[in-house]
Structures are given as structure tokens and as C-alpha cells.
N, C-alpha and C positions, 0 to 999 in steps of 0.2 A: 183514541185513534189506534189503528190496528197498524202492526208492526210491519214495514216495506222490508223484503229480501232484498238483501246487499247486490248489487251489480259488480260483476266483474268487468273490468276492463278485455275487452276482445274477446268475448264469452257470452253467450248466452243461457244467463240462469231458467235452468227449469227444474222445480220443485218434486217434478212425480221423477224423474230420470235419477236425480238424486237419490229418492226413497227418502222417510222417516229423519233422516240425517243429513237434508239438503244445504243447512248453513255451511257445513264444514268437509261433504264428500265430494264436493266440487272444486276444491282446492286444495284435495289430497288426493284427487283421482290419479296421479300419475305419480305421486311418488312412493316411493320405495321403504317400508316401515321396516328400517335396519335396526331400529332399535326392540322391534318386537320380536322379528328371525335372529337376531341375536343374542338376546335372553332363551329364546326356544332351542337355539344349537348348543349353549354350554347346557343345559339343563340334559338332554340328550347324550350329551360327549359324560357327565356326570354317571348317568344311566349306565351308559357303554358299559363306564368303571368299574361301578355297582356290580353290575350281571358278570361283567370279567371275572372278577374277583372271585364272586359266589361261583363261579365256572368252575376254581380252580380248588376251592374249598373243597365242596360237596362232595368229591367222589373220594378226597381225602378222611371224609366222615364218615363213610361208609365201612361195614365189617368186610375186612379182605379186602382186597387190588384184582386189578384185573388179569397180573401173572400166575396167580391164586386161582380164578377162575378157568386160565388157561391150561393150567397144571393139572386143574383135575381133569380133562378132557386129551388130555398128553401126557400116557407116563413115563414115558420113555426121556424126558427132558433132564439133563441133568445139571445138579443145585449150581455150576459154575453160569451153565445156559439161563439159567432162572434170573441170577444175580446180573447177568448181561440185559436182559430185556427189562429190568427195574432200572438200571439205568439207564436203558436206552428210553424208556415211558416219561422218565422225570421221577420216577418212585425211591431212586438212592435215600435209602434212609441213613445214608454217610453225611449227607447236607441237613443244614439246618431249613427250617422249614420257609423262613424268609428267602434264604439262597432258592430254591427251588421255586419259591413266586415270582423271584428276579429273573430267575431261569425262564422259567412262563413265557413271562411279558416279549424276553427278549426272542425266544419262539416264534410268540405271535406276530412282533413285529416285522420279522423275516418271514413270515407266511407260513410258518411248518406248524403244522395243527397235529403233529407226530404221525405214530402208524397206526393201522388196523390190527390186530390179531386175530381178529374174524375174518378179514379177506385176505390172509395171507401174506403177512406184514406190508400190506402197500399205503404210501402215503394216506390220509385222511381226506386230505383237500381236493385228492384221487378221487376218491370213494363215494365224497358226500359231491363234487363234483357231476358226476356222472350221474348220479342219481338226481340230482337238482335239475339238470337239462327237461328231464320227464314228469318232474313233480308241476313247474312252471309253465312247459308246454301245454299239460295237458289242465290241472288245475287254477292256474293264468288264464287260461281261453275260456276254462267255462264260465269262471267268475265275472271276467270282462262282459260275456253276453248275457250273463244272469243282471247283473248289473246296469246295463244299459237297456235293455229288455223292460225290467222292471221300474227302472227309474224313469224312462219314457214313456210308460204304462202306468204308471202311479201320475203321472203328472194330466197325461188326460184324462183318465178315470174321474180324479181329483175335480177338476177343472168343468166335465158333465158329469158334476153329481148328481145323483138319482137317475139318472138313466138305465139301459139294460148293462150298460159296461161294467158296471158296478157288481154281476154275480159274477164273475174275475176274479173278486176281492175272496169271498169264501173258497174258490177251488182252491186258487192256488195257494191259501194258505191251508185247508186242510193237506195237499199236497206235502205240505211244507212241515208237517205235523208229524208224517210217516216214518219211522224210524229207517235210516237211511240205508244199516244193511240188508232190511225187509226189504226195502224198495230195489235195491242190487240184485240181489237175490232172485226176484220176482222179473223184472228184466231180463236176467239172465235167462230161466228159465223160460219165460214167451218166446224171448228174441233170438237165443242163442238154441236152446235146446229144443224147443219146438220149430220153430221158423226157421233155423239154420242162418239168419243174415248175418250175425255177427258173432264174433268169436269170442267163448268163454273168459278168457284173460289174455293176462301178458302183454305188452308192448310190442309185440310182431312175431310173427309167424316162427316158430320153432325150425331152427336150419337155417333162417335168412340172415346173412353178414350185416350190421349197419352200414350203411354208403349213400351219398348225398346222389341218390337217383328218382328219377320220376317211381318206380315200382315201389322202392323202402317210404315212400313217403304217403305213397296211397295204400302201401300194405300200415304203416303208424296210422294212418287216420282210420282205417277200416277198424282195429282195433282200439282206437281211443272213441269213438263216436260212442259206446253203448254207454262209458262211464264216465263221459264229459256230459251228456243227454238227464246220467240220474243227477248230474251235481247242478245241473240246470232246474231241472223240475222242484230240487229238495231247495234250492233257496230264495227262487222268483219269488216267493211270495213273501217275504220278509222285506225282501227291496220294493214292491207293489206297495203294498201295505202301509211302509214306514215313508214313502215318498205321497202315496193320496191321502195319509193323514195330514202331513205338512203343509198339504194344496191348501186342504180345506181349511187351517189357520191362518194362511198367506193370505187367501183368497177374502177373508175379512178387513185386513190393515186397508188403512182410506188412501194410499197412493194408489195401490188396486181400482180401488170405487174411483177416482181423480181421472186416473188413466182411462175407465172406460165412460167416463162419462167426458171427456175429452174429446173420445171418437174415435179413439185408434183403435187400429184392427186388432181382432180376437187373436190371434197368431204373433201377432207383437207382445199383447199385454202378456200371454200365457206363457210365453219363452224369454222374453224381454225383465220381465218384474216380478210375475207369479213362481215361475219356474226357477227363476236363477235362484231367490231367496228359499225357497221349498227346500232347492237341494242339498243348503250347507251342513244340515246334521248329518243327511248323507255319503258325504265328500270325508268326514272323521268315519263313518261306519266302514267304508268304503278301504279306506287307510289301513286301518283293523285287517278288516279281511284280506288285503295284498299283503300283509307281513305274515298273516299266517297262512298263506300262498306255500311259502317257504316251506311250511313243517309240509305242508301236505296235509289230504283226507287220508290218514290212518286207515279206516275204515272202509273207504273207497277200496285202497289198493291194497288192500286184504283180503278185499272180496272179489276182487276183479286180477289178484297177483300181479298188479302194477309196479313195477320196480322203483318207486318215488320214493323220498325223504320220510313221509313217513314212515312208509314199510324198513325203510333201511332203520330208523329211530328205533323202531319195534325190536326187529332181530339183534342189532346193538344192546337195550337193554337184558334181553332173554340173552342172550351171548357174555353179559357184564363187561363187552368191551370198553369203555371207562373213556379212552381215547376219542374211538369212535363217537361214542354221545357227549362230550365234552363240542366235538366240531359242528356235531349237527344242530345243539345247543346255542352254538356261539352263531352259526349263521343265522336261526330262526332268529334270534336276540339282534342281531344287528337288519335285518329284513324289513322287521317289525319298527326299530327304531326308523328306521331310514322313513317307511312309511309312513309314519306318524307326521316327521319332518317334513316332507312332503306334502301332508294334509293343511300343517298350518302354511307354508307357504301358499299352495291354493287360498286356504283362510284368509292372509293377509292382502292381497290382488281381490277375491271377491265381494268381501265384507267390510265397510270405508271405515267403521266402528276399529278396529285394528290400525288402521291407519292415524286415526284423530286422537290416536294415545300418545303418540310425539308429538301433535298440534302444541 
């Protein structure tokens, strides 16, 4: 005798809606796997500690400090000024080395990520602040429409396989192939220096004040369009790719074949059952790429003199300001983590396998 699915009271069981895991995601669909997100957030809060830590080691192991660095670029400072800015860094070698980690902690808990001596001793969380506004704007937006772009393009591609949609799949990833300051480079060149339509770097027009106005906002996008445009082209095809492989694994499981031999419309099965499942290796890829939102395209805005996180990580390191890449460090690290967190709580809402672990 073949085995009857359980009935629910005031429910109707259906086996393809369910998916693969219909006994048990039907009576987990609505709750809350507190015990999976809460193994996932100490594990993280663990993390934090970990990277904290190492935060505050590293630049300790390092030959020289950053008043050292400072010093040679300044000679006029003198040894009582020197001895002030090691204590004002946290670098007192009067304290024992624990005192100075307690010291850290109790920093970061009041939000003071110390100074700059690259910009002229200004706050940190100043510095990496401001720069953060422009790394997110501009590498945020591209990533979002690389991402949605491709992941909506991978799933129909996916979905009519063998068709003409499918020579997609090779552009964009040879696209994807191009070494990314070629491709800036080369942009530039067409767009900027031949064609005149857009301008070689920077974040706005040399002379113009930032001000929350209709003009500073279409002079920012006039500017951010040529190297929001290459971070589009350089990674479509990774998310194309990595999403019409998964179609075409999805596109086998027999709740698929159930579904349409059911009779429901193509447009339900393909977004409803093919689609949602395709996308979960995605949604961690995904994850990934918003924390490292944060650092920024180094390379982008090197090439394009974009004032973002990366560029600022860069001149910090060549600078040895020690301070400075300690904050830029800790934000990327905490960006990244948050992200991740994020991913698994989507995980735990999309995927009822997460769920049926407290069953």
C-alpha cells in the first residue's frame, strides 16, 4: 500500500507547493527557526571578536607605528609632540599591552575609532564616513542592478534552454573575463576622451560645493554613470551564469515535472518553484558581494579617482596610517559579517529544510 500524506486540519495539503520536503514544510511554514538564527548570531558576534582583536594586534606587529611614519614626513615635530600623538593613537608604551586592548574595547564602545594623521588629525569615523557615503552609492547601485539584471537573466535563459538566449551566456561572461582596469581604461578613453559624454573621474565637477540640489545630483550621477556602467558589464555575467546553471539543476527535481504536468502556468512554475529554489546559492553569493560593498572596487576608483573606501584603504596603507586602516578594516569586517547574517536569515524564511531542524 502506498503511503497517504497527512492531512491537516483547515489546510490544504499540496505536495508540489511544499517542494521535496512536503511532510514537514507545511507545518513549519510560518514559524520562526529561532534556534537556527541564534546559533548563526553568536557564531558571528564570536567572529566580531575574533577580527576585533586581530584589529588591534596587527598594526602592533608591524616594524614602526604610525607616529614613526609620521615623523619621517614631519621634521619639524618635536620628541615631547611625538610622545603626545602615541598617546593620543593608544601607542603609550607606559601601558601594559592588555591595558591598551581594554583601552581599544572601551574606544570602540563609545564609537571613537581614534584620528587620522593623514587628513589632518580628524576623527576616523569622519573620514571613513564620508567616504563610505560614495563607495555604497555608487558600488551599491551597481551591484543591486548587476544582480538583479543577471539573476532575472539567468533564470529565463535557464528556463529556454537551447534557445537563441543562451549566446548571452558566453558574452557576458567573456565580458566578465576582461581585466577590470582594461575595461575602465578603455571606457574612458571612448566615452570620456573621444566622445566627450562623460567625465574622466571624481565624484563631481571640480569647484561644485556638495548640497542636497537637483544640479549636485545630476552633476553625481553624470559622473558616477561611466564607472557604475563598467562594474555592471565586469560582473553580469558571473550572476547570468551561476543563476542559469542552477535553472537547469532545479529544472530536473520532479516537483518541477508535478507542477507542470499539473497545468499550471509556465510563469507560476518558473518564478513560483524553479526560480525561488535556483536562487538560494545566490542569495549567500549575493551576501558576499554587499559586505564587500563596503571596502569598495579598489580598482574602480583608482581608475576613475573616485573618492570611495577603497581608494581611501589604499592612501591609508601607502600613508601607514595605522588608525585610519584599523577603521576601514573594522567597518569592512563588520559590513561583511552583518551580510552574511542577513543571508542566513533570508535562508531560514526561504528554505523549510532550516526550519525542520527544531521540528
Amino acid at each position: 500500500m502506498s503511503a497517504v500524506a497527512p492531512q491537516i486540519p483547515g489546510s490544504e495539503f499540496d505536495a508540489v507547493e511544499a517542494g521535496t520536503t512536503a511532510t514537514r514544510a507545511v507545518t513549519g511554514r510560518a514559524r520562526i527557526p529561532w534556534r537556527f538564527l541564534g546559533g548563526r548570531a553568536l557564531f558571528y558576534l564570536f567572529t566580531l571578536w575574533a577580527a576585533i582583536t586581530i584589529n588591534f594586534f596587527l598594526p602592533r606587529l608591524m616594524k614602526g607605528d604610525a607616529v614613526t611614519a609620521y615623523l619621517a614626513r614631519n621634521r619639524n615635530v618635536t620628541p615631547e609632540a611625538a610622545e603626545a600623538l602615541r598617546s593620543l593613537l593608544g601607542l603609550d608604551t607606559d601601558a601594559s599591552l592588555s591595558q591598551q586592548y581594554l583601552d581599544y574595547w572601551g574606544l570602540l564602545l563609545r564609537g571613537d575609532l581614534g584620528i587620522s594623521l593623514l587628513h589632518g588629525m580628524r576623527p576616523v569615523s569622519e573620514v571613513v564616513g564620508q567616504s563610505l557615503i560614495w563607495t555604497v552609492g555608487l558600488v551599491g547601485f551597481a551591484t543591486l542592478v548587476a544582480f538583479a539584471i543577471g539573476t532575472v537573466g539567468g533564470a529565463i535563459i535557464g528556463w529556454r534552454r537551447g534557445s537563441r538566449l543562451d549566446a548571452l551566456i558566453p558574452i557576458t561572461t567573456f565580458l566578465s573575463t576582461i581585466p577590470y582596469f582594461w575595461l575602465g581604461l578603455v571606457a574612458i578613453a571612448v566615452f570620456s576622451v573621444m566622445l566627450g559624454w562623460f567625465p574622466i573621474g571624481k565624484a563631481y565637477g571640480v569647484g561644485v560645493t556638495p548640497e542636497w540640489s537637483a544640479e549636485f545630483i545630476g552633476d553625481v550621477i553624470h559622473h558616477g554613470f561611466l564607472p557604475a556602467a563598467t562594474i555592471i558589464i565586469a560582473s553580469l555575467g558571473g550572476w547570468m551564469l551561476g543563476m542559469r546553471n542552477m535553472m537547469l539543476t532545479v529544472l530536473d527535481e520532479d516537483y518541477v515535472t508535478v507542477a507542470q504536468a499539473k497545468g499550471m502556468p509556465n510563469q507560476r512554475v518558473l518564478w513560483r518553484y524553479a526560480a525561488r529554489n535556483a536562487v538560494l546559492p545566490q542569495i549567500q553569493s549575493f551576501a558576499l558581494a554587499l559586505g564587500f560593498i563596503v571596502g569598495g572596487t579598489i580598482v574602480m576608483e583608482v581608475v576613475f579617482s573616485y573618492p570611495g573606501v577603497g581608494k581611501l584603504l589604499l592612501d591609508a596603507t601607502n600613508a601607514k596610517d595605522y588608525a585610519l586602516m584599523q577603521g576601514v578594516f573594522l567597518v569592512i569586517t563588520i559590513s561583511v559579517l552583518l551580510a552574511n547574517l542577513l543571508a542566513d536569515i533570508a535562508y531560514a524564511f526561504l528554505d523549510p529544510r532550516t526550519r525542520q531542524t527544531e521540528a
